[in-house]
SERO-4910 file (N, C-alpha, C, O; in steps of 0.05 Angstrom, whole numbers):
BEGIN
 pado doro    nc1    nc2    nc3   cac1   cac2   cac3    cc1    cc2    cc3    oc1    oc2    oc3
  Unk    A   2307   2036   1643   2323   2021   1663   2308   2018   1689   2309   1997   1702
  Unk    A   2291   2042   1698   2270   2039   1726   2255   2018   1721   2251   2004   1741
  Unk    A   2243   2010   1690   2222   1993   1698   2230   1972   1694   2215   1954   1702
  Unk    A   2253   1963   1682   2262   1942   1681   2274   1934   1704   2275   1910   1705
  Unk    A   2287   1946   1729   2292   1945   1759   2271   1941   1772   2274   1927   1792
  Unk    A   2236   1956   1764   2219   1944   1775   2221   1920   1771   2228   1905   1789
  Unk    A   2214   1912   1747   2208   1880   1738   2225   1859   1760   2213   1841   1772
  Unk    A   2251   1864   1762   2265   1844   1779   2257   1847   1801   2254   1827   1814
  Unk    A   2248   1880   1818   2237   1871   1846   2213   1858   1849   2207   1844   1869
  Unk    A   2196   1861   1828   2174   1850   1827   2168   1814   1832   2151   1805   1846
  Unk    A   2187   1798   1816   2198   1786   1816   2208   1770   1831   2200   1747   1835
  Unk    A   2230   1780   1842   2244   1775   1874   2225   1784   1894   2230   1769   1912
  Unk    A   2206   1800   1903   2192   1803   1929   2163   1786   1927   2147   1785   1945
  Unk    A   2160   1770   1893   2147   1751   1905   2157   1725   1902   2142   1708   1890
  Unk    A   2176   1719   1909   2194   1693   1917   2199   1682   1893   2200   1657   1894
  Unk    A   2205   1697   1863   2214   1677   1843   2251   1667   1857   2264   1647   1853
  Unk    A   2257   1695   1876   2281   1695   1890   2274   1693   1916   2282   1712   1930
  Unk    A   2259   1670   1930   2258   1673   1956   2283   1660   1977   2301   1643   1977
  Unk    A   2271   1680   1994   2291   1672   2014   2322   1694   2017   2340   1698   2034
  Unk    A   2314   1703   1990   2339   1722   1988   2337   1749   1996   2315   1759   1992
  Unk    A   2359   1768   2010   2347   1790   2019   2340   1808   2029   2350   1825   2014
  Unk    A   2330   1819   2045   2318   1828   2074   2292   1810   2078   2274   1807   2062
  Unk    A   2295   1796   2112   2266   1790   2115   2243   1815   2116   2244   1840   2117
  Unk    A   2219   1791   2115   2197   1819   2120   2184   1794   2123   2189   1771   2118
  Unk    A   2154   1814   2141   2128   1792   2142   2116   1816   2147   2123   1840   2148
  Unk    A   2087   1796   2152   2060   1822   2144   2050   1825   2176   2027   1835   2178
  Unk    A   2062   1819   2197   2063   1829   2224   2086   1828   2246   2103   1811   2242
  Unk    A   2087   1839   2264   2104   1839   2282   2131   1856   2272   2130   1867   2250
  Unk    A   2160   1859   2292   2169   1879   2275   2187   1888   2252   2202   1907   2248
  Unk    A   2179   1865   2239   2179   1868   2212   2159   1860   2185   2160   1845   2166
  Unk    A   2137   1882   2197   2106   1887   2191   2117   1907   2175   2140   1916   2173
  Unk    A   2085   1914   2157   2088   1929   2138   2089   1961   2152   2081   1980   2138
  Unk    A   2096   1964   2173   2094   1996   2182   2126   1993   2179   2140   2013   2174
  Unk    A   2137   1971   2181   2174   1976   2198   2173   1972   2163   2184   1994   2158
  Unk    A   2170   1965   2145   2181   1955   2117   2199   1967   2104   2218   1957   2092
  Unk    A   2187   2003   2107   2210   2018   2093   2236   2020   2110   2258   2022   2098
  Unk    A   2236   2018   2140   2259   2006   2154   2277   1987   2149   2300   1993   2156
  Unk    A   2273   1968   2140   2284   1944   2144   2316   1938   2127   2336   1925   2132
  Unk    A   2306   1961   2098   2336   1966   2078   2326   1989   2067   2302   1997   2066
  Unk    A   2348   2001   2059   2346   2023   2048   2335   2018   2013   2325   2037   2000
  Unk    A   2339   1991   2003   2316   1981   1979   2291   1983   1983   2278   1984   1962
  Unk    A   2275   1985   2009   2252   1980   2014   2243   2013   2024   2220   2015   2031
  Unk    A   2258   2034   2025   2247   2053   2033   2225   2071   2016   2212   2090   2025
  Unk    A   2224   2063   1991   2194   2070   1981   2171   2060   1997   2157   2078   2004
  Unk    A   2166   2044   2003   2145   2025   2020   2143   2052   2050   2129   2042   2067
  Unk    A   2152   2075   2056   2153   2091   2072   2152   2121   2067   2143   2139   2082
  Unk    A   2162   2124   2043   2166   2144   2035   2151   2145   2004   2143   2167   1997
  Unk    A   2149   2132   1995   2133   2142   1965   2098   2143   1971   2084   2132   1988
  Unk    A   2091   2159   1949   2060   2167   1951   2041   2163   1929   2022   2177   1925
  Unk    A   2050   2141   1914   2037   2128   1896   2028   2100   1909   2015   2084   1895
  Unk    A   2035   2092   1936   2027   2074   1940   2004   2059   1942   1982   2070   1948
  Unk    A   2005   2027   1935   1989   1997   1936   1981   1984   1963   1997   1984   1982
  Unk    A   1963   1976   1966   1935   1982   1961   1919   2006   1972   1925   2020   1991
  Unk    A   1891   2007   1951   1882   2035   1963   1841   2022   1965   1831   2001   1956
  Unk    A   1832   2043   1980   1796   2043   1970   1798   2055   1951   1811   2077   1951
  Unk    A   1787   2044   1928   1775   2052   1907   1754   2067   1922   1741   2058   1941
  Unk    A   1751   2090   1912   1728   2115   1922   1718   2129   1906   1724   2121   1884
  Unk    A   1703   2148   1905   1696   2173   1883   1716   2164   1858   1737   2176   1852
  Unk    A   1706   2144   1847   1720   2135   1823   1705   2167   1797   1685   2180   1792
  Unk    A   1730   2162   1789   1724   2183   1758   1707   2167   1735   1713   2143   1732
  Unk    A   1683   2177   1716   1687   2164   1697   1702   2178   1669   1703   2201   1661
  Unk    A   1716   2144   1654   1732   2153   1630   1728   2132   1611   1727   2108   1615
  Unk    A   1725   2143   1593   1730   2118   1577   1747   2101   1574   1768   2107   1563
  Unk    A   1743   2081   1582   1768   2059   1588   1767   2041   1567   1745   2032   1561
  Unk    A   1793   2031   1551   1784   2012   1532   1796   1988   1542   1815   1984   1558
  Unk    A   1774   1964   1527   1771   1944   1546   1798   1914   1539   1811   1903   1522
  Unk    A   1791   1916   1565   1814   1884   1572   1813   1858   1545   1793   1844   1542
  Unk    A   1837   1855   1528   1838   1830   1519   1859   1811   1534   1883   1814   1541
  Unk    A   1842   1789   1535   1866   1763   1546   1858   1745   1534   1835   1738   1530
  Unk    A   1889   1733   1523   1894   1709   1512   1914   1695   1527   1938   1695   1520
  Unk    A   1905   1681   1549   1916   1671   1566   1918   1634   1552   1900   1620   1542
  Unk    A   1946   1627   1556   1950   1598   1545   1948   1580   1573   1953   1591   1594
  Unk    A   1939   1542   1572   1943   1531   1589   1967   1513   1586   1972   1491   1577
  Unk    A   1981   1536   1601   2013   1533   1609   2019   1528   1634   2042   1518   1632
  Unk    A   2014   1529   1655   2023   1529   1679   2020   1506   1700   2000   1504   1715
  Unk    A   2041   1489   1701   2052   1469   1720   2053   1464   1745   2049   1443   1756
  Unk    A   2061   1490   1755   2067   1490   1773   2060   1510   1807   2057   1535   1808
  Unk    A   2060   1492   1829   2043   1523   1845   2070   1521   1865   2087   1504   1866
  Unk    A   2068   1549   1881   2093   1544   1900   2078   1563   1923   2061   1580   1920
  Unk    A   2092   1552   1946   2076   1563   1972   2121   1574   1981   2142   1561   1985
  Unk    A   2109   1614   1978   2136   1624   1977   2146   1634   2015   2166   1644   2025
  Unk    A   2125   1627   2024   2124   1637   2050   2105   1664   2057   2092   1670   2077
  Unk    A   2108   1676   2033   2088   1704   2036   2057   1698   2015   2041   1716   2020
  Unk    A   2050   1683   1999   2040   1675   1988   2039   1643   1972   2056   1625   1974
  Unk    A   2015   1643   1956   2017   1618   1937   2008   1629   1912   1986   1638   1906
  Unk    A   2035   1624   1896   2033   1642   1874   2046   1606   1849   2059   1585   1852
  Unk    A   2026   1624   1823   2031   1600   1804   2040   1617   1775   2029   1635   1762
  Unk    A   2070   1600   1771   2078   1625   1747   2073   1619   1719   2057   1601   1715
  Unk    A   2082   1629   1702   2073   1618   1670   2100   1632   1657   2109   1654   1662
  Unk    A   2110   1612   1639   2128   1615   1621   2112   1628   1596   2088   1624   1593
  Unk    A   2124   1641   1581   2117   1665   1559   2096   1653   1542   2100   1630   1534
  Unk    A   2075   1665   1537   2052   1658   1513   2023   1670   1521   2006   1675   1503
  Unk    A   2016   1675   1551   2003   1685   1557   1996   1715   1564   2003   1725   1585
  Unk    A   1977   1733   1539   1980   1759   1537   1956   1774   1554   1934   1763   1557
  Unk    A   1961   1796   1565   1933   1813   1564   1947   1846   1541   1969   1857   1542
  Unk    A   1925   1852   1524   1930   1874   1511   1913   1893   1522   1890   1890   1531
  Unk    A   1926   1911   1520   1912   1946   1523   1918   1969   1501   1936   1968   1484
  Unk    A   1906   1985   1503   1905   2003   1487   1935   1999   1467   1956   2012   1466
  Unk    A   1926   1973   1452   1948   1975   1430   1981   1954   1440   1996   1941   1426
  Unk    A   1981   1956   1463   2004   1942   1481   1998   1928   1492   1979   1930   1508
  Unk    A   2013   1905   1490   2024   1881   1509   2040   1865   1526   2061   1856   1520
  Unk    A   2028   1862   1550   2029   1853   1573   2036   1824   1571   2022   1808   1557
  Unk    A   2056   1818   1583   2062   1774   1586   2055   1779   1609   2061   1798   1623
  Unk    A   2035   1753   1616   2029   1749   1642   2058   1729   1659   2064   1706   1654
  Unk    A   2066   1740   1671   2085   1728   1695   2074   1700   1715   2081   1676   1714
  Unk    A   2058   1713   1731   2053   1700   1752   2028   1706   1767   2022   1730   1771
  Unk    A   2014   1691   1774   1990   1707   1797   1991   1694   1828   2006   1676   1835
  Unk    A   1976   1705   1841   1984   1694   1870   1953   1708   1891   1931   1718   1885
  Unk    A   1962   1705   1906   1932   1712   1920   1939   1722   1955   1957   1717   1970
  Unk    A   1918   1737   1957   1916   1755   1988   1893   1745   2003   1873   1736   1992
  Unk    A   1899   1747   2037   1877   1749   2049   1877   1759   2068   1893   1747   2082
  Unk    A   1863   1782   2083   1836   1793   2065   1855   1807   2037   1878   1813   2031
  Unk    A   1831   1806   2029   1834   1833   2003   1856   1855   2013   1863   1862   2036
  Unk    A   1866   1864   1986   1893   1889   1996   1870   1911   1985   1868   1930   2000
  Unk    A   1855   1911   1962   1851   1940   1952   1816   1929   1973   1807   1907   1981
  Unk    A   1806   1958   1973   1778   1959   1973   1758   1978   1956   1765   2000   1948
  Unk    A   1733   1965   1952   1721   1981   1932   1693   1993   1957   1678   1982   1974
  Unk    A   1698   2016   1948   1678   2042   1968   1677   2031   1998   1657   2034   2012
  Unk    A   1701   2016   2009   1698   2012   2040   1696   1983   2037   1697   1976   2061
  Unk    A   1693   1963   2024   1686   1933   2019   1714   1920   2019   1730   1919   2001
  Unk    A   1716   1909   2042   1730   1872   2033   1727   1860   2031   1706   1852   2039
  Unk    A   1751   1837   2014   1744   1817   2006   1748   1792   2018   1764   1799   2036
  Unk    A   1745   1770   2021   1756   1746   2035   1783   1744   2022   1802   1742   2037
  Unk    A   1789   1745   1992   1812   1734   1979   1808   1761   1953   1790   1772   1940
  Unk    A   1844   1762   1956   1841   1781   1924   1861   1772   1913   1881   1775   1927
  Unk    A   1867   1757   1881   1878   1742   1867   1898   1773   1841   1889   1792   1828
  Unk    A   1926   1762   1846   1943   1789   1842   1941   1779   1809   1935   1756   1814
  Unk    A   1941   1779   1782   1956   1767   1758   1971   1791   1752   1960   1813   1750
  Unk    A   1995   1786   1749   2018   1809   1745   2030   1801   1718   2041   1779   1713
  Unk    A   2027   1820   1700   2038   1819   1682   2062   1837   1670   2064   1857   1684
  Unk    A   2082   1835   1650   2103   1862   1645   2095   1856   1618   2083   1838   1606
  Unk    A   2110   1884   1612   2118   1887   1579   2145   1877   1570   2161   1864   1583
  Unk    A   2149   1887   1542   2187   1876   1548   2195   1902   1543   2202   1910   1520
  Unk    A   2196   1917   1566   2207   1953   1571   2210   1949   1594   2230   1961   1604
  Unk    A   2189   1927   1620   2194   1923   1648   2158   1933   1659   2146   1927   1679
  Unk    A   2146   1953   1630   2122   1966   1649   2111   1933   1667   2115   1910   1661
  Unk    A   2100   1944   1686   2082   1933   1703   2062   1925   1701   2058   1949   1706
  Unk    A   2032   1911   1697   2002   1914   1700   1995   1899   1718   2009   1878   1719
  Unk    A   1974   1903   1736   1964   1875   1751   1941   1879   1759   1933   1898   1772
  Unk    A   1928   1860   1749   1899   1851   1744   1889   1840   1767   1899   1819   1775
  Unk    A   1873   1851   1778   1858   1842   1813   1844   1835   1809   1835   1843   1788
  Unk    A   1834   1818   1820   1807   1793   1820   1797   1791   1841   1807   1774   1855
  Unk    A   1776   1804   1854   1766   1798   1881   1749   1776   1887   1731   1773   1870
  Unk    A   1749   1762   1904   1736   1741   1905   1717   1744   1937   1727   1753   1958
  Unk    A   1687   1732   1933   1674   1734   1952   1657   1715   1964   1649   1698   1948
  Unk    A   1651   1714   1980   1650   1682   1990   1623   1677   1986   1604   1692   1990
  Unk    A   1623   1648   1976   1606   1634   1970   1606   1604   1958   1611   1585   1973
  Unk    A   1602   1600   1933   1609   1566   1921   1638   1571   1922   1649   1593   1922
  Unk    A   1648   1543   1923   1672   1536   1922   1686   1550   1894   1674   1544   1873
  Unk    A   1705   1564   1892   1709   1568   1856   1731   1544   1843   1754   1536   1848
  Unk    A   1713   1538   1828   1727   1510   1805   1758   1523   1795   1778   1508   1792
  Unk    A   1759   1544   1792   1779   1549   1780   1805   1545   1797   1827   1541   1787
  Unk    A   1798   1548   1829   1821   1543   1850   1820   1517   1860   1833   1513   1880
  Unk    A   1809   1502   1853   1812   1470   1861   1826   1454   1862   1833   1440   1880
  Unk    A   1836   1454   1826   1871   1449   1821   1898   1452   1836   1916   1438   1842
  Unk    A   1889   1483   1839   1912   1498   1856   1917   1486   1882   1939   1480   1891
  Unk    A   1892   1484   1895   1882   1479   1919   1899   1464   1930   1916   1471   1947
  Unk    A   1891   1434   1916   1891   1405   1924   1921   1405   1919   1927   1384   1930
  Unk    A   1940   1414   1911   1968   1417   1893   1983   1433   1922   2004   1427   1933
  Unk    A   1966   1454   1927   1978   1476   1949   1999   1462   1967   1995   1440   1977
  Unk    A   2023   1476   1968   2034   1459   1987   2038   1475   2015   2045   1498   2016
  Unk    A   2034   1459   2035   2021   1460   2065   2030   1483   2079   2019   1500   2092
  Unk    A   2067   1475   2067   2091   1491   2076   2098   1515   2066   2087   1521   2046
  Unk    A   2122   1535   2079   2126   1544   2059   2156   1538   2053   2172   1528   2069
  Unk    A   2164   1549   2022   2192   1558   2006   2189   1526   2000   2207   1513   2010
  Unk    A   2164   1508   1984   2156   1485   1980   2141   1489   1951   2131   1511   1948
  Unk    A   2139   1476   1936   2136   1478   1909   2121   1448   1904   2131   1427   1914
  Unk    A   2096   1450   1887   2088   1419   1880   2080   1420   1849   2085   1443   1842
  Unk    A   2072   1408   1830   2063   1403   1804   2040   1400   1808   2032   1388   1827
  Unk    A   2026   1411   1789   1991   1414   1783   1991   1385   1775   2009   1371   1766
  Unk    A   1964   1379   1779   1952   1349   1761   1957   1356   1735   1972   1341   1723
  Unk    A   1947   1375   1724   1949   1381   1693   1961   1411   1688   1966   1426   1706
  Unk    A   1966   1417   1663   1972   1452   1662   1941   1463   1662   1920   1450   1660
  Unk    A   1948   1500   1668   1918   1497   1680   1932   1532   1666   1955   1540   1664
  Unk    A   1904   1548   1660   1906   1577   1643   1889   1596   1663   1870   1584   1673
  Unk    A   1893   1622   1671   1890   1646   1685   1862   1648   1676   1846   1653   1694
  Unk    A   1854   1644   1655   1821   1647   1647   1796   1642   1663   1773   1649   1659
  Unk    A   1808   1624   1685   1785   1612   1691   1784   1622   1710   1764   1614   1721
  Unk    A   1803   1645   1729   1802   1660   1754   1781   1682   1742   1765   1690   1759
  Unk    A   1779   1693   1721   1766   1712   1713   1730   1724   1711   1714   1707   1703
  Unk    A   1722   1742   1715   1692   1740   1719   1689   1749   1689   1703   1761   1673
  Unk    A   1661   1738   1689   1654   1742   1654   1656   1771   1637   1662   1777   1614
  Unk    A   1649   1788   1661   1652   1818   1660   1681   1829   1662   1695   1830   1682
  Unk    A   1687   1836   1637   1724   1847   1653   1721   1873   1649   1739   1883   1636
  Unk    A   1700   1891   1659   1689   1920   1663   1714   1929   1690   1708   1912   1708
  Unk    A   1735   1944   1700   1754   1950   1708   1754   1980   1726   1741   2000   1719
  Unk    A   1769   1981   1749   1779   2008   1753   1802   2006   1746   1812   1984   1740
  Unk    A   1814   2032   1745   1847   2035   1735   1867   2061   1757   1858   2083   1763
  Unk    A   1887   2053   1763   1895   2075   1776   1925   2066   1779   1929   2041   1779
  Unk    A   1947   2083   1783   1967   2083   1783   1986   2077   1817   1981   2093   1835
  Unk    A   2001   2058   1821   1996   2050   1843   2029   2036   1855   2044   2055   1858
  Unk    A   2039   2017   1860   2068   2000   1867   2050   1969   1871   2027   1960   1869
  Unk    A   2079   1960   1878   2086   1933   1891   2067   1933   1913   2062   1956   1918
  Unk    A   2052   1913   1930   2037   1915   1948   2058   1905   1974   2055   1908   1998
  Unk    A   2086   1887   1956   2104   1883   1980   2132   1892   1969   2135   1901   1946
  Unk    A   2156   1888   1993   2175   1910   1998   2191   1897   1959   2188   1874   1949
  Unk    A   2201   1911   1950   2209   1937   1954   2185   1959   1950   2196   1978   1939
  Unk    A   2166   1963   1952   2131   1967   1939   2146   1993   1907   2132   2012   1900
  Unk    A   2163   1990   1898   2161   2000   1870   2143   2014   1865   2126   2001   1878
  Unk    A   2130   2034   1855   2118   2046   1843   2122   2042   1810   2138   2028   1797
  Unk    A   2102   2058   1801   2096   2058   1767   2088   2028   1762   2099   2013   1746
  Unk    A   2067   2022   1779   2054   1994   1766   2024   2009   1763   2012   2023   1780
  Unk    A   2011   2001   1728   1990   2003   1729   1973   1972   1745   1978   1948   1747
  Unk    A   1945   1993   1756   1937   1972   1767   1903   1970   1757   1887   1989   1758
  Unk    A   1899   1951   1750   1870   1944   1738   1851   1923   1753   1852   1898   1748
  Unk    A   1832   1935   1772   1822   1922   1791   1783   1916   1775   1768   1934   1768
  Unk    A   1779   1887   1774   1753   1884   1762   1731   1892   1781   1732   1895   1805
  Unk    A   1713   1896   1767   1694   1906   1787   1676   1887   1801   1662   1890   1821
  Unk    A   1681   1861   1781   1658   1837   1780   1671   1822   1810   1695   1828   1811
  Unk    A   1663   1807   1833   1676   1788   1834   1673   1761   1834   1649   1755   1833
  Unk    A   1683   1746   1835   1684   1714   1837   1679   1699   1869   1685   1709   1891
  Unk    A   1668   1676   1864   1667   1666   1892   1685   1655   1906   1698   1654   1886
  Unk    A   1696   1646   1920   1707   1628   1937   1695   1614   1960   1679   1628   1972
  Unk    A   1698   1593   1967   1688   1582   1995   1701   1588   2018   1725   1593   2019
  Unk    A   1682   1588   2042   1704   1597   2056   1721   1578   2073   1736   1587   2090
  Unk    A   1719   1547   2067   1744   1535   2064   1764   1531   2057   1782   1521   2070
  Unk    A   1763   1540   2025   1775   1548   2010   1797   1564   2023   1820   1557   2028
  Unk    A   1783   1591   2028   1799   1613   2046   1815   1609   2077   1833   1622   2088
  Unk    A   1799   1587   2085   1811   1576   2105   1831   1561   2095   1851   1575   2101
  Unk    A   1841   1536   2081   1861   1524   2075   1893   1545   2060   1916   1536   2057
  Unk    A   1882   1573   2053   1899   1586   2042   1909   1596   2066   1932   1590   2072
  Unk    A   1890   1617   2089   1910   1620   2112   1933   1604   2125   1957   1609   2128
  Unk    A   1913   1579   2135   1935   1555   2147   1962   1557   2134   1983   1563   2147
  Unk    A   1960   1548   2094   1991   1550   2089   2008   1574   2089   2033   1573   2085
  Unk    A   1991   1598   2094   2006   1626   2096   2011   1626   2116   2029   1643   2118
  Unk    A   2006   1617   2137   2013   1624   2164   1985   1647   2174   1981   1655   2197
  Unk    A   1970   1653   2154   1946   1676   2168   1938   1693   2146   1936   1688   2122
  Unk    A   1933   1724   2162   1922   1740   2132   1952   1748   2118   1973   1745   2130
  Unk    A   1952   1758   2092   1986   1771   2084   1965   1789   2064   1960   1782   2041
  Unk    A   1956   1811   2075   1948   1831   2062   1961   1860   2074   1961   1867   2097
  Unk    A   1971   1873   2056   1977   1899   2070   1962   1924   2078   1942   1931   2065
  Unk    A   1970   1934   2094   1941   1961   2095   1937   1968   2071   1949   1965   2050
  Unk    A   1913   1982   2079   1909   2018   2057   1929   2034   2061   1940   2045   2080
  Unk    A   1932   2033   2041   1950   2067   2033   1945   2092   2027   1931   2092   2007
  Unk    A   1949   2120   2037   1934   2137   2025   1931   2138   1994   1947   2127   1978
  Unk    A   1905   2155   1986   1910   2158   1951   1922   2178   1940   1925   2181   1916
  Unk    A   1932   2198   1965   1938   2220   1954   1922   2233   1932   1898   2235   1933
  Unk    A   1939   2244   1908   1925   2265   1891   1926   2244   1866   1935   2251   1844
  Unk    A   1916   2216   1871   1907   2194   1853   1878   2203   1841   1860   2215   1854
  Unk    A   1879   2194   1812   1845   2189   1811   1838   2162   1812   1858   2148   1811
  Unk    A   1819   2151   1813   1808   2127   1809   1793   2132   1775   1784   2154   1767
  Unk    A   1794   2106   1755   1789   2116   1741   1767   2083   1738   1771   2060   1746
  Unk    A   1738   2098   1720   1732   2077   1721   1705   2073   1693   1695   2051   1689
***
């Protein structure tokens, strides 16, 4: 029943239900310090210690077994939710892990970067969130670092709409594959929601590789966000990094 209550906040806090709610934004005072303030739904975001995002640091090594995706080109549609620009996918698109499978939902994107690796940010970090049908959580981080324009956001781009709680249609359907770096070599660590209600019990699988972006690119994503919508670091507490 928890993770299936995740799934819906997950869901709803990234605008499949926007507008509905408690407000929040990623400054002023109702920034991510006031967040667990704002409802008593949102008081994990203050009080829990599994929290999203973290530095990846003194990573552990484990044997990790590796990422399959069979991602379909399904997706229509991009929407600018006010807190992001996130593009969703109706059911067909999987990532498997050790034996289990993940439907990819939706992906959407940050700037700067929410997680960091040994002290490093990123210009942009690209969320793909996936569930099971139990509610588990996964979400696959994509960091992106500036340089060539990336082909794979161009679509999105040109589609992006300016505003937000604004929705437009892709030129064509377009598949999560092509955000991906050739290497899907991974950290892993146990982590939440990066926004309110920040949920806990989401695995989180951050690549190590990253991808480029321009930094126009990164520029035209602020403008429709209104700026950066990344949340701090969080402590790791008595997390490992696993890698």
């Amino acid at each position: 029943m928890k993770k299936t209550v995740a799934l819906v906040a997950l869901l709803a806090s990234n605008a499949v239900l926007a507008g509905h709610g408690v407000h929040w934004a990623y400054s002023g005072n109702e920034g991510p310090e006031y967040w667990g303030k704002l409802a008593q739904e949102y008081s994990t975001c203050s009080t829990g210690k599994n929290q999203s995002p973290v530095n990846l640091t003194q990573e552990i090594k484990a044997e990790l077994s590796p990422l399959t995706f069979n991602y379909q080109t399904t997706a229509t549609e991009v929407e600018n939710n006010g807190h992001t620009v996130q593009v969703n996918f109706p059911a067909g698109s999987t990532l498997s892990l050790d034996g289990h499978v993940y439907t990819l939902k939706q992906f959407h994107f940050h700037t700067t970067s929410e997680n960091t690796i040994d002290g490093k940010s990123f210009p942009l970090e690209g969320h793909l969130v996936h569930a099971d049908d139990k509610g588990n959580l996964a979400v696959v981080a994509v960091m992106f670092d500036q340089g060539a324009a990336n082909e794979a956001l161009n679509p999105i781009w040109k589609a992006m709409p300016a505003k937000a709680n604004q929705k437009s249609t892709l030129p064509q359907a377009i598949s999560a594959s092509g955000l991906l770096p050739a290497d899907a070599s991974y950290f892993r660590f146990n982590g939440s929601l990066t926004t309110p209600p920040c949920t806990e019990g989401v695995m989180w699988l951050v690549l190590k590789t990253p991808v480029t972006v321009s930094e126009e690119q990164v520029a035209q994503f602020e403008k429709a966000v209104g700026g950066h919508n990344n949340r701090p670091l969080q402590p790791l507490n008595a997390r490992a990094i696993l890698k």
